[in-house]
N, C-alpha and C positions, 0 to 999 in steps of 0.2 A: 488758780490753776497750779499745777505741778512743773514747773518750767527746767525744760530737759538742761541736765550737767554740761549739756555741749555747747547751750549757748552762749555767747560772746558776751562778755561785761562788756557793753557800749552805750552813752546815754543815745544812741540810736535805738534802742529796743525800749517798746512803748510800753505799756501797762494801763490796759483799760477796763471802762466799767461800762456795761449795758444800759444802767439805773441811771440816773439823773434825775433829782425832785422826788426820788420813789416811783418813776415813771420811766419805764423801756421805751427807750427810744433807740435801739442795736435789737431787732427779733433776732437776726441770724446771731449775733453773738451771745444772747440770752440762750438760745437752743443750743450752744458749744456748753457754754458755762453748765446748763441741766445735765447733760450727755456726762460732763467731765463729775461733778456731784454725785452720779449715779454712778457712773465707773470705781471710783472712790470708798463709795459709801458698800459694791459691791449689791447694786440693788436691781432687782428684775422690774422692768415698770410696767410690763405686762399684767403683771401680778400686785404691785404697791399701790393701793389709794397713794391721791396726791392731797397733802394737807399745806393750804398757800396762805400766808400772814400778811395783811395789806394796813393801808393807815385807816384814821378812825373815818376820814370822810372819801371814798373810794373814788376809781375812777372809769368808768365801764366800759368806755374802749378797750382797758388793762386788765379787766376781767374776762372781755371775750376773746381778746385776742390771744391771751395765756390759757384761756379752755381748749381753743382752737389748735395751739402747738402743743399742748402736752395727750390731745388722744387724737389727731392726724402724725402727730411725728413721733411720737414719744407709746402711742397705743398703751394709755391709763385704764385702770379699771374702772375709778371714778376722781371728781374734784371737787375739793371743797375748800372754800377760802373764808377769811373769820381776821375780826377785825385787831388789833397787836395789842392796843391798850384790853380790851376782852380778856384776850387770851392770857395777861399778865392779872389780871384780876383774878383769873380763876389758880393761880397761881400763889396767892398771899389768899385764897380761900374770902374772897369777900364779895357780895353783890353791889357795896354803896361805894365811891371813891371817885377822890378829883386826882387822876393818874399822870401825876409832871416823867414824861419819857425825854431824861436828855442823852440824844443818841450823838452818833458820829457828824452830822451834820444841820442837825435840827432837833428842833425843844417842841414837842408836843404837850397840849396839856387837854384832856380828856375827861368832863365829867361822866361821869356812870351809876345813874340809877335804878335798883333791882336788877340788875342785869343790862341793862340798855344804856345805849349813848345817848347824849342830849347832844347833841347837835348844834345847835345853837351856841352853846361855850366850849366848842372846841377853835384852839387857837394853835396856831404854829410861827416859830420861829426859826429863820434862816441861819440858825448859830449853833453849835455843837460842838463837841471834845476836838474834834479836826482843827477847828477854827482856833482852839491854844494851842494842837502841838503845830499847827503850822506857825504862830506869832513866834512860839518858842524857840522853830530852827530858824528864823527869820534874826532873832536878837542872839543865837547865836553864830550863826555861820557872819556875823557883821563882827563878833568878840574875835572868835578863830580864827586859825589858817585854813584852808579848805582841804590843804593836804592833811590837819588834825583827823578831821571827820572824812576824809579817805579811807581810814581804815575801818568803819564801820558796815562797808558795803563789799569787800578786794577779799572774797570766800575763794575756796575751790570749787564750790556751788554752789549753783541760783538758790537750789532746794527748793521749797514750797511757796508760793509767794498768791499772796489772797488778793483780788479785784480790789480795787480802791475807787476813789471818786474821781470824774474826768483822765482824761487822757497825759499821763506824765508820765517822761525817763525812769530808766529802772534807777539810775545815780539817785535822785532823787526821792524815789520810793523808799528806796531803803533807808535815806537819810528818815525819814517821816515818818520808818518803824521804827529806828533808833529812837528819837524823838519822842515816839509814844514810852517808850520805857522809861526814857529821864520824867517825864514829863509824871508817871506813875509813882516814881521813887521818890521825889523829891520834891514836885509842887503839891503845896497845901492851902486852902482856904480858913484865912483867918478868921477869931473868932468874932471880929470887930471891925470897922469897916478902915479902908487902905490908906486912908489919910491919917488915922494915928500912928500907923506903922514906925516905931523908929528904928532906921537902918541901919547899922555902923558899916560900911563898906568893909572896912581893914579886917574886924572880925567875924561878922555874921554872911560874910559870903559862904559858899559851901562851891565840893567839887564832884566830879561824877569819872568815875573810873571806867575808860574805853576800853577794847578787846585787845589790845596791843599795851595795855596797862599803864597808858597816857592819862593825863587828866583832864578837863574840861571845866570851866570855871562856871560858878551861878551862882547870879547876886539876887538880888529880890524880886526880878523877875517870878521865881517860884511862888512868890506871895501876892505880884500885880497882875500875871497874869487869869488864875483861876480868879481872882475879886470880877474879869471883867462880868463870869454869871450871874454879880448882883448891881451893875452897874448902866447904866444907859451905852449901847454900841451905836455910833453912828453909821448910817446908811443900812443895820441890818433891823427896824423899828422894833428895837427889844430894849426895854428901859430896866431889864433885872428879871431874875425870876420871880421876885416878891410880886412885883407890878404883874406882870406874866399870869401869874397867877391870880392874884386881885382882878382883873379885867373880865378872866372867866367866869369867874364865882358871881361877877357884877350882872351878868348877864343873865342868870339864872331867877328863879324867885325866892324868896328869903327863906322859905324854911330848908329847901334844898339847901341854898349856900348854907346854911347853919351846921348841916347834916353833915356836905361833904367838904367845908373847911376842917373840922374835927376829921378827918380820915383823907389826909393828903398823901398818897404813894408817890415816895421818890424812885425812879428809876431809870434802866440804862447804861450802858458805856460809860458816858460823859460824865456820869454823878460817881464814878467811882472814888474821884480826889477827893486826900481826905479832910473829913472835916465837915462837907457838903452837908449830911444830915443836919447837924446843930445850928449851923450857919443860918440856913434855911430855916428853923424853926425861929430862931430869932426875930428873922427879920418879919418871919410872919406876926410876931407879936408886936413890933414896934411901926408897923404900916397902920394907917386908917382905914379898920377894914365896919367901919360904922359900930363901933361898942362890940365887936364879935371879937376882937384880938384875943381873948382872951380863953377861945375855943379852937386855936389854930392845934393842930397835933400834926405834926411829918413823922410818917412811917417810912420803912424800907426794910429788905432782907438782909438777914445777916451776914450771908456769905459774899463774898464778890461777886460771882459768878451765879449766883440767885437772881440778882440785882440787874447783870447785865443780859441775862439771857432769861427774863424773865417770860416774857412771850412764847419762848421755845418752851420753856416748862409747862406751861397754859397749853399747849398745841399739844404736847404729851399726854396729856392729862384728857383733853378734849378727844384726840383719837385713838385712846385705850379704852373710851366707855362703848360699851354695846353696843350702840345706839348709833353711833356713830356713821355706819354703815347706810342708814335709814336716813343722815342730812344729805350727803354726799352728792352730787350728780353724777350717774352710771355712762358709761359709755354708750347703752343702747336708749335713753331718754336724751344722747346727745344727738345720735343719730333721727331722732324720730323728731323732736323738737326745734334741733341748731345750739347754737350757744347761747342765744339769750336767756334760755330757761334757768342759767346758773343766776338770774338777778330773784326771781323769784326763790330760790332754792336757799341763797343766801342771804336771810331776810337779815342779818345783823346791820 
């Protein structure tokens, strides 16, 4: 949301999120958030199909109930929802792929073949990019003064400020967009795993230049924290992405897994640190993946932003063909039907 110039800097002002798990659990704040999107984007919804990205294993309360607010409150012309790893697929142009999505909160991993999800080796993990930059303001706001990282939030304006996960202080928000920028700049995934690391404290720490032209200290944090992606997290059952990965493909039957270990798409938010690609390919060769190591291939896009918003690309892609119009659920098959008819509509 756009959070008006008048408001007060006070950690009394909340910043919340309708989503949790990928799951609306706020309709009334979901329907501000659309309205605000739409006011934004400058878009008439009378008039705009609505194109809605969901995970690979849906949840059909959350498909009816979002057909139900968007043509009772919203009066859509039609809707049509499609699955994210899909839609990133058609996006890198390919039918066959085991699609690893590490987002803001969670590691998706996705087999897809001809077109289709297999279901069966779709896996999710509770951990994503959020989960380092928060360790990262955690290891630092314990190094700093707090009044250090005061000035990264003490604007003349809120300005534009994006939904986040659960309910938190603006203080704090903003610290955990700062946060995402050092965390961008400056943490990298080594090529080797974090036990040979050797540190020199005195020399190889590094610093980060605040908006008030202060500096901020970072030791090798920037190298322990992104390793945690190949590493066992306890309490969140993710032993790495290698295993992550391994598990799915385990599932599958063997000429599949042969198919789609050779064609493993990185992407998301979370895989932007760099380094991620080669890391990853590595460690797929040095796992026991039964005499297959040797067919592991990690793909990704070249751009950042290909990478992270790879699903939106998919979804453009998806609602420029002709045809489009002909998946969709119309407004008057909503009426004649209800909502259920979008489970049949959206066989993905």
């Amino acid at each position: 949301f756009e959070i008006s110039p008048y408001t007060q800097h006070s950690s009394e002002y909340m910043i919340k999120n309708p989503l949790l798990n990928n799951y609306v659990y706020d309709w009334e704040l979901m329907e501000l958030m659309i309205k605000n999107i739409g006011d934004k984007l400058g878009a008439v919804f009378e008039k705009s199909p609505v194109l809605i990205t969901e995970p690979a294993v849906h949840n059909k309360d959350f498909r009816l109930n979002f057909v139900e607010l968007l043509f009772e409150k919203f009066n859509a012309p039609s809707v049509f929802f499609h699955k994210a790893p899909l839609l990133s697929l058609y996006a890198f142009a390919r039918e066959n792929s085991l699609m690893v999505d590490v987002g803001a909160e969670h590691i998706y991993c996705t087999p897809i073949q001809d077109g289709l999800i297999i279901e069966k080796g779709v896996m999710r993990a509770d951990v994503g990019g959020e989960y380092i930059t928060r360790k990262l303001l955690e290891i630092v706001e314990s190094r700093e003064s707090k009044s250090k990282l005061n000035c990264t939030y003490k604007t003349p304006s809120l300005g534009k400020c994006r939904i986040i996960n659960d309910s938190i202080d603006y203080e704090t928000f903003c610290k955990l967009e700062f946060m995402r920028e050092v965390k961008q700049a400056q943490c990298k995934v080594l090529d080797y795993k974090i036990d040979k690391l050797k540190f020199n404290e005195a020399v190889d720490k590094t610093s980060y230049e605040l908006p008030d032209k202060s500096l901020i200290i970072l030791s090798k944090e920037i190298y322990t924290l992104p390793e945690l992606f190949f590493q066992q997290i306890e309490g969140k059952y993710f032993n790495g992405l290698q295993y992550f990965i391994k598990q799915s493909l385990e599932k599958l039957d063997i000429d599949t897994r042969k198919d789609l270990l050779s064609n493993i798409v990185l992407t998301g938010g979370g895989s932007l640190l760099s380094n991620m690609q080669d890391r990853l390919q590595k460690e797929m060769f040095e796992i026991d993946m039964g005499g297959l190591n040797n067919r592991a291939k990690v793909f990704t896009a070249g751009q950042p932003n290909e990478r992270k918003y790879s699903s939106w690309l998919g979804g453009s892609i998806l609602a420029s063909m002709s045809t489009f119009s002909s998946y969709a659920m119309t407004k008057q098959e909503y009426q004649e039907h209800g909502a259920v008819l979008i489970e049949r509509k959206c066989f993905s």
